[in-house]
C-alpha positions in Angstrom: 101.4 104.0 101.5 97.7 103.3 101.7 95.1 104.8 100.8 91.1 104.6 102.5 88.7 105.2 99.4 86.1 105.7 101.8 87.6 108.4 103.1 87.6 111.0 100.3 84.5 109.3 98.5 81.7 108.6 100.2 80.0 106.7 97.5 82.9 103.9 97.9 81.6 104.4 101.9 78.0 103.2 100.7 79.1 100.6 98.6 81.1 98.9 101.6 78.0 99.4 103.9 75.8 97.3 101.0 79.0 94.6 101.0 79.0 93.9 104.5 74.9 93.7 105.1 73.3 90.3 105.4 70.1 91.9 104.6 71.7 92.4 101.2 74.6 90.0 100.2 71.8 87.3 99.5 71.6 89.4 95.7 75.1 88.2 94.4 74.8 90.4 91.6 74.4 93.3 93.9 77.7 92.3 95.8 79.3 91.4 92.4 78.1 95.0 91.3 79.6 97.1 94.6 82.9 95.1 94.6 83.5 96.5 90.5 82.5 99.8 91.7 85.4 99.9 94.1 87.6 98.4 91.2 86.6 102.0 89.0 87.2 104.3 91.7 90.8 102.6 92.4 91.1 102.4 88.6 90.2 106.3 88.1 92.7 107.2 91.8 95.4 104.9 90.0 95.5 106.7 86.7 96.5 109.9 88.3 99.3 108.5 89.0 100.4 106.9 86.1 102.7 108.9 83.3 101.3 110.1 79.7 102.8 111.3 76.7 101.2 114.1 74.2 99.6 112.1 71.0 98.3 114.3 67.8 94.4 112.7 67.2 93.1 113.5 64.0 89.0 114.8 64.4 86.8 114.7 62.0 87.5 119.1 61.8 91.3 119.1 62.6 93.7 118.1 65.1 94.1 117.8 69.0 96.9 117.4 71.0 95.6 114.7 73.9 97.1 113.2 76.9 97.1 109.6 76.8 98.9 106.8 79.1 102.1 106.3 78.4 101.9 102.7 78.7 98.9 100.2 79.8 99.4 98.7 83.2 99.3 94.9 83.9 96.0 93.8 85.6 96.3 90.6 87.8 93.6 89.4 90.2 93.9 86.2 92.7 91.4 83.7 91.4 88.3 83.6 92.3 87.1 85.8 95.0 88.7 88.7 92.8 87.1 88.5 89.7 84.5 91.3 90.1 87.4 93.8 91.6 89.3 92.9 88.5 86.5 93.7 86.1 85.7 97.1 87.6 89.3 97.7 87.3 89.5 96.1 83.5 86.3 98.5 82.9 88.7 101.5 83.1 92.0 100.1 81.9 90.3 98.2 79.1 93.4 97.9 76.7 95.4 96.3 79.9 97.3 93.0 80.1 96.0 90.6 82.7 97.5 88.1 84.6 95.7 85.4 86.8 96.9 83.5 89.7 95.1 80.8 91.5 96.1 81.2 95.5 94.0 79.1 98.1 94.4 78.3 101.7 94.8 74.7 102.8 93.4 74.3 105.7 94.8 71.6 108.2 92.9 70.0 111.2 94.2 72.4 113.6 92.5 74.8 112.0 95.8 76.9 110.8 96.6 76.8 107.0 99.1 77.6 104.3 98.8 79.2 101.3 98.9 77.2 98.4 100.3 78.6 94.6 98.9 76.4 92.0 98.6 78.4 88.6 100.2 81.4 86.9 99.2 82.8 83.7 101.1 86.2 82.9 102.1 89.1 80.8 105.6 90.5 80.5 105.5 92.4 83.9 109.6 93.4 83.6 109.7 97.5 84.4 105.9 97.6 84.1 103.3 99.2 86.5 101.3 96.3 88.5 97.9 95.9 89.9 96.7 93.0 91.9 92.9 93.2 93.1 91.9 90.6 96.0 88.5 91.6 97.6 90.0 91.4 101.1 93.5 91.8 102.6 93.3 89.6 106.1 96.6 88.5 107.4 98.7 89.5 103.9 100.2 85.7 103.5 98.6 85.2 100.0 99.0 88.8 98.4 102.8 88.7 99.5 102.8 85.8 98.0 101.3 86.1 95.2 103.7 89.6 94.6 107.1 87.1 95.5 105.6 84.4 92.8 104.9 87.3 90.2 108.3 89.0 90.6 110.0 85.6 89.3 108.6 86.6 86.2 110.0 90.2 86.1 110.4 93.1 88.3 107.4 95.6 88.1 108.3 99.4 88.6 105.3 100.1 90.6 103.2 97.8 92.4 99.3 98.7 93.7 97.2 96.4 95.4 93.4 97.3 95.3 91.3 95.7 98.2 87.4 96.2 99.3 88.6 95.9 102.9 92.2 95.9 104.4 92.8 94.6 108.1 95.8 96.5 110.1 97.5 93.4 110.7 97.8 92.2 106.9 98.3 96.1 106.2 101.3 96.3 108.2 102.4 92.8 107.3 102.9 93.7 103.6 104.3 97.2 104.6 107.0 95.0 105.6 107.7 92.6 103.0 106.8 94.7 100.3 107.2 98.0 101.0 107.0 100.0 97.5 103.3 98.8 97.2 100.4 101.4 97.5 97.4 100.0 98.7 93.9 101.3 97.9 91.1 99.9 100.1 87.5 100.6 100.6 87.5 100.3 104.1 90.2 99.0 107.4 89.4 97.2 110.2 91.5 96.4 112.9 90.2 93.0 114.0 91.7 89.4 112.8 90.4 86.2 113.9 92.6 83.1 115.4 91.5 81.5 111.6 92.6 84.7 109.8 89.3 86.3 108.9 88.2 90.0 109.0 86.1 91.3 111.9 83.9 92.9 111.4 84.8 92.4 107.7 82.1 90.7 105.5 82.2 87.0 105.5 83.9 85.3 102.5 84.0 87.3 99.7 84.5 84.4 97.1 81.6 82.6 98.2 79.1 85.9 98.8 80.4 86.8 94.8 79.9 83.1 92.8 78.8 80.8 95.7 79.6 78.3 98.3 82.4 76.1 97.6 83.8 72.8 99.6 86.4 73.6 102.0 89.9 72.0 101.2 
C-alpha cells in the first residue's frame, strides 16, 4: 500500500514545493524544517492505525477513561540523510524506541554502486510495529536492505516506511520484496536516472539537510 500525503493534505504539497526549490534549499534549516513536518503528518496518519487500550487517568477533579497506544512503535531512520524525517516522527511518538542504521552507496568507477551496511544499533523489534524514515525512496536497494538487515534482529508485525519523495521504480521494487510494508510519501515521481537519482526529485537530501560530504 502507499500512501501520497500530498494528496489529502495540501500543506505536505507546499512543503515538497519548498524542498525541491533551489531558490530555497540554500536555508538548511528551512529544508531540515519541511522534511520534520512530513515526519508529523506520517507520524499523526500512522497513529490511526495503530491499536490502544482504555487507561483510568486520575485529574486533578476525578477520573477519565482515555485512549492511549497500546504499545510504542520502534523508530529507525537510515543515517544521515534521515535524521530530520526521524525527528518530526520522534516529535509525535516521543516515548518510541529508536534504531539507527548506517546504509551508503559505494560508488565504483563505472559509475554503478552497491549498497553498503556498516552499523546497527537496535531495540527489540520481535512482533513490534516498525518505522523506517529515509528522505527519498530511488531505486529501493538500501531500504530493502536495510528491512532484510533489521528482520535478523526480530520479525516486526507491521512495517511503514515514511519517505519525502517515492520514485515508481523503487515503489514497485519494494512492493516486491517486501510486500506487507505501507509506504507514506510526500510526493512520486516516475523518473530514475542511469546513477539512480530522482527526477525531477530534489538533489541529495543528505547533503541539502547537514552539507556536502566526499563521495566514497
Amino acid at each position: 500500500m502507499v500512501i501520497n500525503l500530498s494528496k489529502e493534505h495540501s500543506l505536505v504539497s507546499n512543503w515538497v514545493a519548498e524542498l525541491r526549490d533551489v531558490t530555497i534549499q540554500t536555508d538548511r534549516m528551512r529544508f531540515r524544517r519541511n522534511l520534520e513536518r512530513i515526519g508529523e503528518v506520517a507520524a499523526f496518519e500512522i497513529s490511526r492505525r495503530l491499536p490502544y487500550v482504555e487507561k483510568e487517568i486520575q485529574t486533578p477533579l476525578g477520573t477519565a477513561v482515555c485512549e492511549v497506544l497500546e504499545e510504542q512503535p520502534v523508530l529507525t531512520t537510515i543515517l544521515r540523510a534521515g535524521l530530520a524525517l526521524h525527528n518530526g516522527l520522534l516529535s509525535y511518538f516521543d516515548k518510541a524506541d529508536n534504531a539507527f542504521v548506517s546504509a551508503y552507496r559505494k560508488h565504483k568507477p563505472d559509475g554503478s554502486f552497491e549498497i553498503m551496511l556498516e552499523y546497527l544499533s537496535c531495540p527489540e523489534i520481535d512482533n513490534r510495529v516498525l518505522i523506517i524514515s529515509d528522505p527519498m525512496l530511488a531505486t529501493g536497494a538500501s531500504l530493502v536492505k536495510t528491512i532484510q538487515y533489521l528482520k535478523e534482529e526480530g520479525k516486526p508485525k507491521a512495517i511503514h516506511i515514511v519517505t519525502a519523495i517515492a520514485c515508481t521504480v523503487g515503489i514497485e521494487y519494494l512492493r516486491r520484496e517486501v510486500p506487507e510494508a505501507i509506504v507514506w510519501c510526500g510526493a512520486i515521481d516516475d523518473e530514475l536516472t542511469g546513477k539512480g537519482y530522482i527526477v525531477p526529485g530534489l538533489g541529495d537530501a543528505g547533503d541539502l539537510a547537514f552539507g556536502t560530504k566526499v563521495q566514497s
